[in-house]
C-alpha positions, 0 to 999 in steps of 0.5 A: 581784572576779570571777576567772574565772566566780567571784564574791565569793559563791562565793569565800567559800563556797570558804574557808569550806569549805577552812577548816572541811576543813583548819584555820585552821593548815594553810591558810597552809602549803596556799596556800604548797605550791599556789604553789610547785607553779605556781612549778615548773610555770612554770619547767618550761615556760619552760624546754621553751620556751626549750630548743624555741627553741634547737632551731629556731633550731640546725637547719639551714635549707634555702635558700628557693631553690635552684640549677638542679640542686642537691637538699636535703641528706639526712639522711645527708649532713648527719650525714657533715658533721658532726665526730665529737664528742670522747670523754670516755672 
């Protein structure tokens, strides 16, 4: 077994040493915490991915051509556009 540039050797070293740091009682209770925290880390960034995505592809696109004279629109005029939202309050 080799995880990354670890082998068996150091693995155990590792064990031993997280073993005689915390006790065989709290190593179970550790592993659970470290894989709900890689749980949340990717939920979190498949979340930031997914929501990147939805952002892209709700900007408007700009034509890859225009027509002889017409300009891209501003800022300013894409916002004039645009309706007012509704007001809850």
């Amino acid at each position: 077994m080799n995880l990354g540039n670890l082998g068996f050797g150091e693995l155990m070293v590792i064990l031993i040493i997280v073993l005689v740091l915390f006790g065989a009682k709290r190593v179970p209770e550790i592993g659970a915490s470290i894989g709900k925290g890689i749980r949340e880390f990717k939920r979190a960034t498949s979340d930031v991915d997914r929501d990147m995505r939805g952002a892209l592809s709700d900007s408007p696109r700009v034509p890859d051509r225009l027509a002889p004279g017409e300009s891209i629109p501003t800022r300013a005029e894409e916002d004039a556009a645009r309706p007012e939202p509704k007001r809850l309050i």
